[in-house]
PAZAPA-4460 file (N, C-alpha, C; in steps of 0.05 Angstrom, whole numbers, plus 32768, in hexadecimal, padded with zeros to 4 digits):
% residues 224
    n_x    n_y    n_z   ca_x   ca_y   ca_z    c_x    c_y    c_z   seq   type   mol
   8126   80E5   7FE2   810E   80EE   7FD3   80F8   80F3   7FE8     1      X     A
   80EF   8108   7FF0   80DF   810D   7FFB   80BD   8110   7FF0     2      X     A
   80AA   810E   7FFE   808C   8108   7FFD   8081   8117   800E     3      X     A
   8072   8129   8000   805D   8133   8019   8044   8121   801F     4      X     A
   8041   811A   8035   8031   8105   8030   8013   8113   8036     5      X     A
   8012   8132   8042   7FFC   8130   803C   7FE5   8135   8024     6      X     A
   7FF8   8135   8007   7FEC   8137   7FFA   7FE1   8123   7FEF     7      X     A
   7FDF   8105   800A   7FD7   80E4   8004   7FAE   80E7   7FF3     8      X     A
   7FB1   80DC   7FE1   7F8F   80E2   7FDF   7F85   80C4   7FF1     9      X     A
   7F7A   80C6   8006   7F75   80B5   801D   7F5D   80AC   800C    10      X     A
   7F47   80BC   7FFF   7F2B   80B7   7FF1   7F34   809E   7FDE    11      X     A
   7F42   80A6   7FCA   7F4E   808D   7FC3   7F54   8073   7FC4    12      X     A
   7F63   8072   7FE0   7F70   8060   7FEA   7F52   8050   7FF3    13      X     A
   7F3E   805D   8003   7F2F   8054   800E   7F1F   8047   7FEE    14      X     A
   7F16   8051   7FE0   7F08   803D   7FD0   7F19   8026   7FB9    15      X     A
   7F32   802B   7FC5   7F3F   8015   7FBA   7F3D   7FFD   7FC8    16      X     A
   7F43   8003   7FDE   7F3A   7FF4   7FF6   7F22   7FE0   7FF9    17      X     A
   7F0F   7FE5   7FE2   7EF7   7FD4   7FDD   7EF8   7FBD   7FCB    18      X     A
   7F12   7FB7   7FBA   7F18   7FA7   7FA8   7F29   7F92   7FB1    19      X     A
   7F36   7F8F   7F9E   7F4C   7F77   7FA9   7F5D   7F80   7F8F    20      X     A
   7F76   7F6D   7F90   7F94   7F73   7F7E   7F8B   7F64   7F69    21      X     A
   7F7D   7F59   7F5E   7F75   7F51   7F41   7F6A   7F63   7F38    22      X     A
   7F51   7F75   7F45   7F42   7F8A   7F36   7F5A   7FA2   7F31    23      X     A
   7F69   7FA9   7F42   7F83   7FB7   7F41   7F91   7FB1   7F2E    24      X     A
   7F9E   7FA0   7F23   7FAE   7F9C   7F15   7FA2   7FA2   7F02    25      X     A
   7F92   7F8E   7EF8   7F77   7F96   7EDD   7F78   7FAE   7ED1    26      X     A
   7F6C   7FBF   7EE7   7F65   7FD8   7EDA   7F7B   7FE7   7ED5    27      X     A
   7F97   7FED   7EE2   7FB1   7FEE   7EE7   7FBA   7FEB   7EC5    28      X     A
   7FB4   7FDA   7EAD   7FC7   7FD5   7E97   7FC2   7FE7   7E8A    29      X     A
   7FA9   7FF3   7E7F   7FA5   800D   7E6D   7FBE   8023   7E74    30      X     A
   7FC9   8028   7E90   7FCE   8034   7E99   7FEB   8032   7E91    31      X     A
   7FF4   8016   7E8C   8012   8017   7E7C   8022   8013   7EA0    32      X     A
   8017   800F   7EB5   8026   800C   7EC5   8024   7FEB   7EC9    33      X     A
   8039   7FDC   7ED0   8036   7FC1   7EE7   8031   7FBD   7EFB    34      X     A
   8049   7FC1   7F09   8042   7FC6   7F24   8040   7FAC   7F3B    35      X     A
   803B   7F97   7F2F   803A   7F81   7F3F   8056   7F78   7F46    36      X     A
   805E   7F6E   7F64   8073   7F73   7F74   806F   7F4E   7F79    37      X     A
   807C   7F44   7F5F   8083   7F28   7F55   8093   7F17   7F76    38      X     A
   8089   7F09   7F7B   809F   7EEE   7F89   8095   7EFE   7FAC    39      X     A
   8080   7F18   7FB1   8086   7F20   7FD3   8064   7F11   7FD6    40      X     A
   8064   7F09   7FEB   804E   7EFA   7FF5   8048   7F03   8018    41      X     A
   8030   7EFD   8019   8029   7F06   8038   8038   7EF2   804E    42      X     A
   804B   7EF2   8064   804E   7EE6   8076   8044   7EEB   808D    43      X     A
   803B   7F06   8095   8023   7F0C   80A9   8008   7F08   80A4    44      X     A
   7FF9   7F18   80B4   7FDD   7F10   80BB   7FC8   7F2A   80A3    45      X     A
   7FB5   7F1A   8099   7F9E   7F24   8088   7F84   7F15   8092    46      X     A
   7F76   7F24   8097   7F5F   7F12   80A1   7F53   7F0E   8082    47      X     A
   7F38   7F00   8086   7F2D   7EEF   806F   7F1F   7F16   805F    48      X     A
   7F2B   7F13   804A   7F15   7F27   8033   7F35   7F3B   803A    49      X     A
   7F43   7F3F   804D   7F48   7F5E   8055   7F61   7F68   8038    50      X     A
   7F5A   7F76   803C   7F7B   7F8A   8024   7F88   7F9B   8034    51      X     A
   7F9C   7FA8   8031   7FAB   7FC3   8036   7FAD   7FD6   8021    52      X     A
   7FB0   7FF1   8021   7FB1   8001   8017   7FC4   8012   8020    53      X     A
   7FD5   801B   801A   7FE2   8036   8025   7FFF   8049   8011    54      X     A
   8001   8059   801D   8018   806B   8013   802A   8059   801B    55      X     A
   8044   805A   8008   8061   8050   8019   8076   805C   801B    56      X     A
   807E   805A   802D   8093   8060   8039   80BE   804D   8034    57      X     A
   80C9   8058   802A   80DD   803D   8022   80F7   8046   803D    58      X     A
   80FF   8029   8030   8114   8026   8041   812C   801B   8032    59      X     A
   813E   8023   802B   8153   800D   801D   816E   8000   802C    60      X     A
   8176   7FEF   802D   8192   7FDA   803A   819A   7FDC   802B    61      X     A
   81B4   7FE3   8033   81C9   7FDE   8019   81DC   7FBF   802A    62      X     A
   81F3   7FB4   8025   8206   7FA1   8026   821C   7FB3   803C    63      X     A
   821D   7FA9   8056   822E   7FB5   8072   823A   7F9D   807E    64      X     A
   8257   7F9A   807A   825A   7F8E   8097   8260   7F91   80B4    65      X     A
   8257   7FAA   80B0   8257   7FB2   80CF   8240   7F99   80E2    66      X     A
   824E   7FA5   80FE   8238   7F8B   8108   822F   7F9B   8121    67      X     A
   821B   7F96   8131   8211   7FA9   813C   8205   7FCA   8138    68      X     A
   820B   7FCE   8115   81FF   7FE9   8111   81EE   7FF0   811E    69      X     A
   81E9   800D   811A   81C8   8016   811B   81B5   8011   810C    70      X     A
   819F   8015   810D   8183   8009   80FC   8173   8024   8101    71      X     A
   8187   803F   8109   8174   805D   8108   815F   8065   80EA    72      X     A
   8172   8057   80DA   8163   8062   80BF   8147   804E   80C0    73      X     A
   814D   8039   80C4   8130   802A   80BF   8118   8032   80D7    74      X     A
   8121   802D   80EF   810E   803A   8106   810A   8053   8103    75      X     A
   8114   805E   80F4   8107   8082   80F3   80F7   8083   80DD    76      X     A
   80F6   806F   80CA   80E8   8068   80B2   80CD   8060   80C2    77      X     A
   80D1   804D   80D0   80B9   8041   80E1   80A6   805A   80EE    78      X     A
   80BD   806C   80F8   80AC   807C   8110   80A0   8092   810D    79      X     A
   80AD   8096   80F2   80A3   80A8   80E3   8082   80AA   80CA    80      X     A
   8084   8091   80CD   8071   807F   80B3   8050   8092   80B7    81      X     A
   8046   8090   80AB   802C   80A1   80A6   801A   808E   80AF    82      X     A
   7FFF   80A5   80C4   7FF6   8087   80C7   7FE5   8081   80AB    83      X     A
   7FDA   805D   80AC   7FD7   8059   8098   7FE3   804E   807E    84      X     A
   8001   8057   8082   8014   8051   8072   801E   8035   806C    85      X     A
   8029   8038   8058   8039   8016   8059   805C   8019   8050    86      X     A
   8066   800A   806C   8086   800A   806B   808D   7FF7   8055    87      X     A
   809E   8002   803D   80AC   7FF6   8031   80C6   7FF0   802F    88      X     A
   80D6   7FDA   802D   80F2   7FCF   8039   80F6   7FC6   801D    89      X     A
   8116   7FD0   801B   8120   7FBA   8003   813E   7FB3   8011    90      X     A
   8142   7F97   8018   8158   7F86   8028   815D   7F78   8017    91      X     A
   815B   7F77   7FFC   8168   7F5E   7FEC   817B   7F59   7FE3    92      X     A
   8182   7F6D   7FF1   81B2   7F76   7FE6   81C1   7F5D   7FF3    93      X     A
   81B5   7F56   800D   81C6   7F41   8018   81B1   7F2B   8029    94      X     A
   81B6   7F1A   8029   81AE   7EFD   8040   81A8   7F0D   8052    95      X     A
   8194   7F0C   805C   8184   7F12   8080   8163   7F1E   8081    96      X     A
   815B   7F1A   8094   8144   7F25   8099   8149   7F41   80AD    97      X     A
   8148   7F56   80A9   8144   7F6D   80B0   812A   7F6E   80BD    98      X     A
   8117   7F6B   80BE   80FA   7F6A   80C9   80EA   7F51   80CF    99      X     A
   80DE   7F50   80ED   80D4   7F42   80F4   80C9   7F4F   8107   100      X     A
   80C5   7F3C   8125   80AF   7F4B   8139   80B5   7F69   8145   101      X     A
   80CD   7F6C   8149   80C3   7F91   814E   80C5   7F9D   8142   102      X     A
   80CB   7F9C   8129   80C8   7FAE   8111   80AB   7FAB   810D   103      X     A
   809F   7F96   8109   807E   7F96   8104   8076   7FA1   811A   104      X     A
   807A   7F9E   8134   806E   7FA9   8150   8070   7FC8   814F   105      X     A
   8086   7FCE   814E   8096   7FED   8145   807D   7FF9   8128   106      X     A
   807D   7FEF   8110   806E   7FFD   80F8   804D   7FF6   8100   107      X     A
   8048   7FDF   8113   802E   7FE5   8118   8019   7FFF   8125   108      X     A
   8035   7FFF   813D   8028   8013   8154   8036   802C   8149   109      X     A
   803F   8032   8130   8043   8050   8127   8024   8052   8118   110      X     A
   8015   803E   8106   7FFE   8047   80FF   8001   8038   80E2   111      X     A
   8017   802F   80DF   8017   801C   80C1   8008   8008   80C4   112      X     A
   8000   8007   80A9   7FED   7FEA   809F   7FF8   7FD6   8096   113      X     A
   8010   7FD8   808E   801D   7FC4   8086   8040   7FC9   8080   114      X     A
   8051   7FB0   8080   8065   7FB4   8079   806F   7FA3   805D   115      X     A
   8077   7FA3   804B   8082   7F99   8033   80A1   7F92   8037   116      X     A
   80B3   7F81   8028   80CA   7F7C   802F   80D6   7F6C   8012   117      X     A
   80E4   7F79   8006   80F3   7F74   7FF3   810C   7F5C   7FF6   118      X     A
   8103   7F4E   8006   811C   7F3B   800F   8108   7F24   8027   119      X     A
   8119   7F1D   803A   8110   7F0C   804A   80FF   7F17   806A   120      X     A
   80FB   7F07   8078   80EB   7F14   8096   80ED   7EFA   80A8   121      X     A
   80EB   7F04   80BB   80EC   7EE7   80CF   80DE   7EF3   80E8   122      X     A
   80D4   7EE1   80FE   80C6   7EE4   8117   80AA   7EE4   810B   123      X     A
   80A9   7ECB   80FB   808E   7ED0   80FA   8077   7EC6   8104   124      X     A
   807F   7EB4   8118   8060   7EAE   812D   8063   7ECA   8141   125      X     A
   8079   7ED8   813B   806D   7EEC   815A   8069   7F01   8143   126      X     A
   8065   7F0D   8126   805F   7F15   8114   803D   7F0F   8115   127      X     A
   803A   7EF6   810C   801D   7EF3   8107   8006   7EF9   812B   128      X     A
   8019   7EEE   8142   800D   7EFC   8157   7FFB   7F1A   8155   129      X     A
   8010   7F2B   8144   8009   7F49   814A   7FE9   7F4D   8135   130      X     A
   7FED   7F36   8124   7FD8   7F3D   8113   7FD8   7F56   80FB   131      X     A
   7FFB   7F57   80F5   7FFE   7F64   80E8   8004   7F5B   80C9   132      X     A
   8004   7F6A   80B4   8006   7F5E   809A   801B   7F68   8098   133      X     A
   802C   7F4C   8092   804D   7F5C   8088   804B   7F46   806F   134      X     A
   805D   7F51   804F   8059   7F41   803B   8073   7F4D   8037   135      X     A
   8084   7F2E   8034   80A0   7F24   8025   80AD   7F19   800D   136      X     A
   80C0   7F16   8009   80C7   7F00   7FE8   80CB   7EE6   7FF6   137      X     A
   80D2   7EE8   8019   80E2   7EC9   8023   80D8   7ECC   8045   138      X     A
   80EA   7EBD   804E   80ED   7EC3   806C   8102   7EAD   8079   139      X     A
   8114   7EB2   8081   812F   7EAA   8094   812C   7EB4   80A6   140      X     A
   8140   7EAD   80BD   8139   7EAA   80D4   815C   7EBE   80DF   141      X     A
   816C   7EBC   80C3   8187   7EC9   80C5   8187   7EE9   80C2   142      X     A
   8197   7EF6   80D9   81A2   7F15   80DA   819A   7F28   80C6   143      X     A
   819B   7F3F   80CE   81B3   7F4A   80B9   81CC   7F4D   80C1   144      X     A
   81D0   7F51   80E1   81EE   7F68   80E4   8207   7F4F   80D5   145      X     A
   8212   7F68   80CD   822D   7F5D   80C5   822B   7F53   809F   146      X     A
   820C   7F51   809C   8202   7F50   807B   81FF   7F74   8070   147      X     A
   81E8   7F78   807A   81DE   7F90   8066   81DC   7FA5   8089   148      X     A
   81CF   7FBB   807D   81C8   7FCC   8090   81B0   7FDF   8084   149      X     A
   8199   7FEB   808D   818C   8006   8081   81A1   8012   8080   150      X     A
   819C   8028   8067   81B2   803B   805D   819E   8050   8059   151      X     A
   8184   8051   804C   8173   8065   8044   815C   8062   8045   152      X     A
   814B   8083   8047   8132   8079   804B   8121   8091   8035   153      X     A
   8112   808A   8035   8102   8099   801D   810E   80A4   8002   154      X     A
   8113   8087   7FF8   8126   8091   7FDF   810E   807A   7FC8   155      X     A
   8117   807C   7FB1   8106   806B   7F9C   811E   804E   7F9D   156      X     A
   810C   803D   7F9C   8114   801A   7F9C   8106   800F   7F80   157      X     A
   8113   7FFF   7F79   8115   7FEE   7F66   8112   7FD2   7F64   158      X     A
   80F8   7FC4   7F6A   80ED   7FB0   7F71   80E8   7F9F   7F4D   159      X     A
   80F5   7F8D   7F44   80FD   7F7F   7F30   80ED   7F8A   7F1B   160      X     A
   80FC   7FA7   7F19   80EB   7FB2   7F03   80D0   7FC5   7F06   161      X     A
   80C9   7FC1   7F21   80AE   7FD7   7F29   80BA   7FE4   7F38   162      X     A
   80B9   7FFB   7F37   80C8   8018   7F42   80B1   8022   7F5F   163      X     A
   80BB   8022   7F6C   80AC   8025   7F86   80B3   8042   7F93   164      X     A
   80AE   8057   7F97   80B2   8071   7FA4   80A6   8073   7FBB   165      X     A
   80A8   8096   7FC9   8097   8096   7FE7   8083   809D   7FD6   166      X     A
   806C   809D   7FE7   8054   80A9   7FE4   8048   8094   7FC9   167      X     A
   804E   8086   7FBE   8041   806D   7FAC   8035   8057   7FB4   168      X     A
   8024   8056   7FB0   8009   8045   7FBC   800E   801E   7FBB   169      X     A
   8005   801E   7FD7   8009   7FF8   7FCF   7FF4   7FEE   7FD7   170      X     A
   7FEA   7FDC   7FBC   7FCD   7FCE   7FC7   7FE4   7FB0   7FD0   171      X     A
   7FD1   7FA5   7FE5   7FD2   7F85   7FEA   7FC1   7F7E   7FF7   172      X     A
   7FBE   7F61   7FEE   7FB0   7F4D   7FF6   7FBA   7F32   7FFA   173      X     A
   7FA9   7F19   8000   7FBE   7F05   7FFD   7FBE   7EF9   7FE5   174      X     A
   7FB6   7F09   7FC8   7FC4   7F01   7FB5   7FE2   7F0C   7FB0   175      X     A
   7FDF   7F2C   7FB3   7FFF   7F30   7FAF   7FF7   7F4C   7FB4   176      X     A
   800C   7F58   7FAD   8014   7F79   7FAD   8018   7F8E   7F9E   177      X     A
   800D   7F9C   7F94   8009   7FA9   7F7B   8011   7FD0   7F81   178      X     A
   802A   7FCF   7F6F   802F   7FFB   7F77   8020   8008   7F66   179      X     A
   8013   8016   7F6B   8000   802B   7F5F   8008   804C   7F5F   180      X     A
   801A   8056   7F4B   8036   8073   7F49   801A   807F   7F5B   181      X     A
   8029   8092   7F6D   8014   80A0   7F7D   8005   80B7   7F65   182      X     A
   8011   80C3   7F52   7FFC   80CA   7F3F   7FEA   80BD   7F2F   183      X     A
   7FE7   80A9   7F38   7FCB   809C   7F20   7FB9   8094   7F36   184      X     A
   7FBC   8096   7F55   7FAF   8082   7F68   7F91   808D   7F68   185      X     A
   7F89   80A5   7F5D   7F69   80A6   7F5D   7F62   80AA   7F46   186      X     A
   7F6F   809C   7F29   7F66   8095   7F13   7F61   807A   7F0C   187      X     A
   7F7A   8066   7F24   7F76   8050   7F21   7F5F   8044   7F37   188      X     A
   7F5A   8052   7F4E   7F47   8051   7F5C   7F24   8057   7F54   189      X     A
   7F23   806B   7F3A   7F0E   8072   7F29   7F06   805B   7F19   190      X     A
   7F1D   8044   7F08   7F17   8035   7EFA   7F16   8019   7F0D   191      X     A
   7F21   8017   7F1F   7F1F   8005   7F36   7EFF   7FFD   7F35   192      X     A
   7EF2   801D   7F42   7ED9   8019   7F43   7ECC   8013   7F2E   193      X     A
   7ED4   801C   7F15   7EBB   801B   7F04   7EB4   7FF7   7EF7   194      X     A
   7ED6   7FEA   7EFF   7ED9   7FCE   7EFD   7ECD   7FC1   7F0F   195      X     A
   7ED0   7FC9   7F26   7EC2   7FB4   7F3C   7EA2   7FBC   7F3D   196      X     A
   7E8E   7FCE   7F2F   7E78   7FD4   7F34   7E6C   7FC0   7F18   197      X     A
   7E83   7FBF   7F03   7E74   7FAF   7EEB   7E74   7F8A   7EF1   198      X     A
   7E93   7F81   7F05   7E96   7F73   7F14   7E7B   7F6C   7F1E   199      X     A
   7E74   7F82   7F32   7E56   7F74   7F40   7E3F   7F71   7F32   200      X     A
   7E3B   7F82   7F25   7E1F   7F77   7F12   7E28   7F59   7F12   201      X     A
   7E3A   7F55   7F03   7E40   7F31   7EF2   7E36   7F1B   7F12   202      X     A
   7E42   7F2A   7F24   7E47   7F16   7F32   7E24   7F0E   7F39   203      X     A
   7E12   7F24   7F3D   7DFB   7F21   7F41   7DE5   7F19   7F30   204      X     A
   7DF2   7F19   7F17   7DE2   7F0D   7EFF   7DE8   7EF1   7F03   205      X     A
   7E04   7EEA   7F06   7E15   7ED0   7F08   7DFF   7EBF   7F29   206      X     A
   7DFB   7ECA   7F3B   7DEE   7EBC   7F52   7DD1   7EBA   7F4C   207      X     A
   7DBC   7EC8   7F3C   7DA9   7EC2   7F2F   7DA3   7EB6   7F23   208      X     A
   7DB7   7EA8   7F16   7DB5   7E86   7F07   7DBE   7E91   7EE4   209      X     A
   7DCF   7EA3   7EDD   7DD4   7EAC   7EC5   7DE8   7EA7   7EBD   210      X     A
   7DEA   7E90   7EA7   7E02   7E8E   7E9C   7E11   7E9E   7E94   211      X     A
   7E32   7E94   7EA2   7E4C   7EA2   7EA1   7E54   7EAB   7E86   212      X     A
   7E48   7E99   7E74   7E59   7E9F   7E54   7E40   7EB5   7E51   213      X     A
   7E2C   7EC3   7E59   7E15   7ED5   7E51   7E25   7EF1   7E68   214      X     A
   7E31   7EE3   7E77   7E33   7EF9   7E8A   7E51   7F07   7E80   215      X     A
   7E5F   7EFA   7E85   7E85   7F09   7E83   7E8A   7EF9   7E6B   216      X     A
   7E9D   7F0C   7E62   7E9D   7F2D   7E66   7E85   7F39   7E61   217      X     A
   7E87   7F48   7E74   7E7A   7F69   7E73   7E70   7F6A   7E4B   218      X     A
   7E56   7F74   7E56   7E4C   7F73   7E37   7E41   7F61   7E27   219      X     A
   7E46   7F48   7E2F   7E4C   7F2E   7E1B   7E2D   7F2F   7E19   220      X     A
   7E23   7F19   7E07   7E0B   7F15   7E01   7DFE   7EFC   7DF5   221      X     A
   7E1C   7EED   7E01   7E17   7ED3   7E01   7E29   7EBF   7DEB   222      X     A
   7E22   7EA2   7DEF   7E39   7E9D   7DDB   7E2D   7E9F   7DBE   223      X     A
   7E42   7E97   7DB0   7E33   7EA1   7D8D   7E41   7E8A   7D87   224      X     A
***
């Protein structure tokens, strides 16, 4: 399945970029999509407040016992990655960690913001060294060769029910990870904003000394 990626709306991305994955999701249900990427958590580096944003890019493992394969399909996935982008992996066909430090070293210095991983990861003090955000379901310290192998790259994955494609948007934070179908990403980025601007009023009425039950929801007018 191919993606042109330059038809990425970057404007988008950038004012999504101002929220976090609760305002995301939120606004996200009118929309009939989910999207939340259940059980993967950050094992790399997020500094305090930070998110990622980006297009993704997939990768899928299938079950190999070959041992010593090649890993061309995943490093060309890497080297190829947009900058900006975010590498998506799905390894959960078999036992192993497929990614750790030079795969994060490798998707950093192509221009990616982050990597995602449908399965496990390991190397992760020389991971969090790079200061990169990589977010997993686990992390072992075991292979792949002789378990799984990359088999494909830019194809649609199937993450327990959230359908993940190229060019489909992933917010994260260190609450979690949220796909956004690359056609809704500057409708859900429209209502993003219009949530997080009603968001701030509250919060500024809320630091002025205004009771919460007067303030949220949006509207309220107090208790009755």
């Amino acid at each position: 399945m191919s993606y042109d990626y330059s038809a990425v709306d970057w404007d988008a991305i950038r004012r999504l970029s101002k929220w976090y994955s609760g305002d995301i999701h939120d606004v996200m249900d009118p929309f009939g999509f989910y999207g939340y990427l259940e059980g993967i958590s950050l094992y790399g580096v997020l500094k305090p407040g930070q998110v990622v944003v980006g297009p993704v890019s997939t990768v899928l493992y299938e079950p190999s016992t070959r041992t010593g394969q090649p890993q061309d399909v995943y490093h060309g996935a890497i080297d190829r990655v947009v900058k900006g982008g975010i590498l998506f992996v799905d390894s959960s066909c078999a036992e192993g960690s497929g990614t750790g430090e030079l795969m994060s070293t490798g998707a950093k210095t192509a221009g990616a913001v982050a990597t995602i991983v449908n399965g496990t990861v390991r190397d992760l003090a020389e991971v969090r060294k790079l200061d990169y955000p990589l977010f997993a379901r686990g992390m072992s310290p075991v292979g792949v060769s002789g378990r799984m192998e990359p088999a494909k790259a830019q194809v649609e994955l199937n993450v327990k029910g959230v359908r993940v494609r190229p060019g489909d948007v992933v917010f994260a934070d260190i609450t979690g990870c949220v796909v956004i179908p690359h056609e809704l990403v500057r409708e859900v980025a429209d209502a993003a904003d219009r949530n997080g601007e009603g968001e701030a009023r509250c919060r500024e009425r809320i630091l002025s000394g205004e009771k919460l039950q007067s303030v949220w929801p949006v509207g309220s007018t107090g208790p009755v």
